[in-house]
Residue frames relative to the residue before (quaternion, step in Angstrom):
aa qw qx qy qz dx dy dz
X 1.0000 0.0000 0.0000 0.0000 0.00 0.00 0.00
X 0.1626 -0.7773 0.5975 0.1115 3.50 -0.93 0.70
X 0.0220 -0.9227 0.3836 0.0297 2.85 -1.16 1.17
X 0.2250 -0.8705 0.4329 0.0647 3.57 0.13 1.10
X 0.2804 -0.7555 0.5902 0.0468 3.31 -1.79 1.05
X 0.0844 0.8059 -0.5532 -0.1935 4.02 0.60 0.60
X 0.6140 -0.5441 0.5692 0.0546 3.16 -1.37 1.65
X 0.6809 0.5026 -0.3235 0.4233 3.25 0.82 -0.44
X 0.7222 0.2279 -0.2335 0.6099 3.68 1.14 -0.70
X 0.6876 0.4806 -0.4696 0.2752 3.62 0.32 -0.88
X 0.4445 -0.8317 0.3296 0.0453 3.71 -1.77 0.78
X 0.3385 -0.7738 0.3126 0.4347 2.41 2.18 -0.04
X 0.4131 0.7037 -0.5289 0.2333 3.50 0.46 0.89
X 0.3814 -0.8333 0.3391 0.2126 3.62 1.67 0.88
X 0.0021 0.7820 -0.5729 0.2457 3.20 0.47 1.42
X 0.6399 0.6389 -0.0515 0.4239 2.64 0.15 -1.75
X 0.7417 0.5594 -0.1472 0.3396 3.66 0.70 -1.07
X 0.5630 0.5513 -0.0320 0.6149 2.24 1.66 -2.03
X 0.7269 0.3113 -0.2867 0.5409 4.17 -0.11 -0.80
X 0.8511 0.0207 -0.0757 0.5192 4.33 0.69 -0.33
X 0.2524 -0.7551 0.5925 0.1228 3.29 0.03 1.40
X 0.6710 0.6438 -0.3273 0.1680 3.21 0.68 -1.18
X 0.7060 0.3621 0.0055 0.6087 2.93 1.02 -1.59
X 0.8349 0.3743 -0.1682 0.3669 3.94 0.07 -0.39
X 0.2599 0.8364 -0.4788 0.0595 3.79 -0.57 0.28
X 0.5258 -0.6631 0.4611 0.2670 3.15 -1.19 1.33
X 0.0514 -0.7230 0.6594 0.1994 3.80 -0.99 0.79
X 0.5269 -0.7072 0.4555 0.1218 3.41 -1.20 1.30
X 0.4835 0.6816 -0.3262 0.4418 3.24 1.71 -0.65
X 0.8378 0.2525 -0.0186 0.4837 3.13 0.26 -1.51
X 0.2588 -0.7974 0.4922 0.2344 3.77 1.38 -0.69
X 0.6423 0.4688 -0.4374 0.4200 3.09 0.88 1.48
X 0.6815 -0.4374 0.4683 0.3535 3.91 -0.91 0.20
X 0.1677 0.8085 -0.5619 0.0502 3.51 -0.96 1.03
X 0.3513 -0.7684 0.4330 0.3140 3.58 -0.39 0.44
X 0.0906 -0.7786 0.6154 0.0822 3.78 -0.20 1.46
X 0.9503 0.2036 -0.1334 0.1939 3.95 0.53 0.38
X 0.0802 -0.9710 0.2188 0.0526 2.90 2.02 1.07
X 0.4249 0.6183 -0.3522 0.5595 3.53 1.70 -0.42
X 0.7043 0.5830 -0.2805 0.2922 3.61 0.56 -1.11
X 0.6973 0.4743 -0.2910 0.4518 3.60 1.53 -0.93
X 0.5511 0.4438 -0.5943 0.3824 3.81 0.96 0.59
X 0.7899 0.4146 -0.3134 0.3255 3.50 0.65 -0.50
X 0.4348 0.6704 -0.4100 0.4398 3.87 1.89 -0.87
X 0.4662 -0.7205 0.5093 0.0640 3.10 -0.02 -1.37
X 0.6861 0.5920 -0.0258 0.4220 2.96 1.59 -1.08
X 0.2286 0.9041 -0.2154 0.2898 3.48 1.82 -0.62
X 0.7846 0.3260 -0.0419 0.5257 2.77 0.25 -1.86
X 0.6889 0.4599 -0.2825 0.4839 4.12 1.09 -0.24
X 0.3412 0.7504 -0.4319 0.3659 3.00 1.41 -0.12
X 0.7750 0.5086 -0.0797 0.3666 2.03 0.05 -2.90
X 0.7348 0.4293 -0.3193 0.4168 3.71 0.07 -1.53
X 0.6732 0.5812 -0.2927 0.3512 4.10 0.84 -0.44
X 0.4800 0.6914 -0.3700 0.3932 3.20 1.89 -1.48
X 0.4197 -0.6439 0.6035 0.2122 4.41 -0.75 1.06
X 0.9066 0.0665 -0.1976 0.3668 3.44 0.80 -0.54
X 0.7466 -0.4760 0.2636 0.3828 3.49 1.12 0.48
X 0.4522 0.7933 -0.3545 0.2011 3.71 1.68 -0.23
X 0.5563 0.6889 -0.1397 0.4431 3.15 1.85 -0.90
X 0.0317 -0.8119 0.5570 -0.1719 3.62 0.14 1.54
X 0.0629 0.6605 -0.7461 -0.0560 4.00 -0.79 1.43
X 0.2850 -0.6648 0.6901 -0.0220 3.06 -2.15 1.00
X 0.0013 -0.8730 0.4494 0.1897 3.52 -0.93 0.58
């Protein structure tokens, strides 16, 4: 599964972080969502809550 953050909408408001540690993290630098483990969302689980949680939609799965 591929999973994509567009920088362009997401707000850093670390959902996403917060519902998949595994697979997601908030960089403080830049104050935006990145995906540090994209292997991580066949076995986490969490993905799919991510996505559906993300306030503005930044959260993109691919199979």
């Amino acid at each position: 599964m591929k999973v994509i953050v567009d920088q362009d909408l997401c707000i850093g408001c670390g959902a996403c972080e917060e519902i998949c540690p595994a697979v997601f993290h908030l960089n403080e630098v830049i104050g935006k969502s990145e995906v540090i483990d994209e292997e991580a969302c066949e076995y986490a689980g969490c993905c799919e809550a991510a996505e559906e949680n993300c306030p503005v939609e930044a959260i993109t799965l691919e199979e």
